[in-house]
N, C-alpha and C positions, 0 to 999 in steps of 0.2 A: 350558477354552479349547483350542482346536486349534492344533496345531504350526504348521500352515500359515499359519493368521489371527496367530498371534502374531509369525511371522517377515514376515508383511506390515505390520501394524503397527508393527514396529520400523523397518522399510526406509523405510515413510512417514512416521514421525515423522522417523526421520536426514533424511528429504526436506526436510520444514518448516523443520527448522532451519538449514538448511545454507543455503536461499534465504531465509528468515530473517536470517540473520547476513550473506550477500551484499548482500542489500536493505538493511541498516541500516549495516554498512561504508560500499557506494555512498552513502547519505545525507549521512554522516561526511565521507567524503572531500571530497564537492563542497559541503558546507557551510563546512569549514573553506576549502579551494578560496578560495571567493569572498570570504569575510572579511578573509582576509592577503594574496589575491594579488589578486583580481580579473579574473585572467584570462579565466577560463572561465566566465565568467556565462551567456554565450550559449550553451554545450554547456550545461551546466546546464538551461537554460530550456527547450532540443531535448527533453532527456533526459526531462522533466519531460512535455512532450506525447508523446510518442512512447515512452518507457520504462517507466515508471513505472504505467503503466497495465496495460500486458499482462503486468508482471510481479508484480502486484497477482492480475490475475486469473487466473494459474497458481499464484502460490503457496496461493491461497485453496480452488481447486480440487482441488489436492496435497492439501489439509489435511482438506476435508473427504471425501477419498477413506480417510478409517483409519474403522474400525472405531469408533471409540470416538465419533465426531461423530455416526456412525448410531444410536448407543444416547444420547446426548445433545445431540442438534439445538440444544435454546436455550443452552447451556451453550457449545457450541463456537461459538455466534457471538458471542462478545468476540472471536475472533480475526481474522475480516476489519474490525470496529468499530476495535480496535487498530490493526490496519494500512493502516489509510484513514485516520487521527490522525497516524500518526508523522512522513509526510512537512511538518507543518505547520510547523514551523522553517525550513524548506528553504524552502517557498512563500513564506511571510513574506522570509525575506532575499531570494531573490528578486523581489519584487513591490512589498514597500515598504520594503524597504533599498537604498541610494543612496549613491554617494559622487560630489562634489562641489556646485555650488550648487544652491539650490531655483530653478525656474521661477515667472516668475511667471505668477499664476491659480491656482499650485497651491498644497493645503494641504498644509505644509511643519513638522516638527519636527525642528530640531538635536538631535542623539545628543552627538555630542564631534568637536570639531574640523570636519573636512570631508564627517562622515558625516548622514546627512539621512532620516529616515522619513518618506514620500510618503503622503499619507491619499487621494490622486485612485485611485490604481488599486485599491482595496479591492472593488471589487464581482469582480474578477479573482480573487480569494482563495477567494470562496464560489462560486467555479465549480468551479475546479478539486479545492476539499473533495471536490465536488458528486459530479465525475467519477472520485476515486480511492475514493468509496464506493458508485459504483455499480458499477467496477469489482470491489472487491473483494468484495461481498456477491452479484453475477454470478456469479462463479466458485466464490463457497461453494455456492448454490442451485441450478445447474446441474448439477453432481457429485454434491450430496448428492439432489437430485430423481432422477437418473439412477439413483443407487445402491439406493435405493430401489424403481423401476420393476423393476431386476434381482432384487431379491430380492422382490418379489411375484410377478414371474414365476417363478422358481425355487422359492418355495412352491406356486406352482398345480400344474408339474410333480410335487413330490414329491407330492400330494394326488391326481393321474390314474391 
């Protein structure tokens, strides 16, 4: 292994992780957020269309820019797979967790006290799966497609 590749690889793993543990902190935060305080449901649900996505598909992108995804393609896609899953807790309290009373028309399950799981907006669930795994499996296949064009072209040179 080359001095160079290895200290690029190290630089891009410290990458992954770092928005890695950014990305799931964020999660954290505004999950708990919502549960104890309430407040912030609305940013939340912003963050959710507008955040969460582009940051899906840079981290995924980052990831599949090492070395090591190059030499193992189906191996390293657990990791946009993974990261298209974790926001699912977050989706959920947002979507069909509720606190105060059920509507009616709507299909309605008491949790404890005033809090309510709402079964009407469940087709909003498998959208937005929908959208942070095509996010994130975008930004895998793009990079690692790219990275690959570079180095067939780079082997054609060294072969002229």
């Amino acid at each position: 292994m080359n001095t160079r590749t290895g200290i690029r690889d190290v630089r891009s793993t410290a990458c992954v992780i770092l928005v890695g543990l950014t990305y799931a902190l964020f999660l954290a935060s505004v999950l708990a957020s919502i549960l104890f305080d309430g407040r912030y449901t609305m940013a939340a649900a912003l963050m959710i269309n507008f955040f969460i996505p582009p940051v899906l598909l840079v981290a995924n992108g980052v990831y599949a820019s090492r070395a090591e995804t190059c030499r193992r393609p189906w191996r390293a896609a657990l990791f946009p797979l993974i990261c298209s899953l974790t926001p699912i807790p977050l989706l959920a309290t947002l979507i069909l967790l509720y606190r105060g009373t059920c509507s009616a028309g709507e299909a309605c399950t008491a949790i404890t006290g005033d809090w309510y799981l709402s079964w009407t907006p469940l087709d909003q669930f498998g959208w937005f799966v929908m959208v942070f795994s095509v996010a994130s499996f975008l930004g895998f296949a793009v990079v690692l497609a790219a990275g690959y064009i570079v180095f067939r072209m780079m082997a054609r040179r060294r072969i002229e």
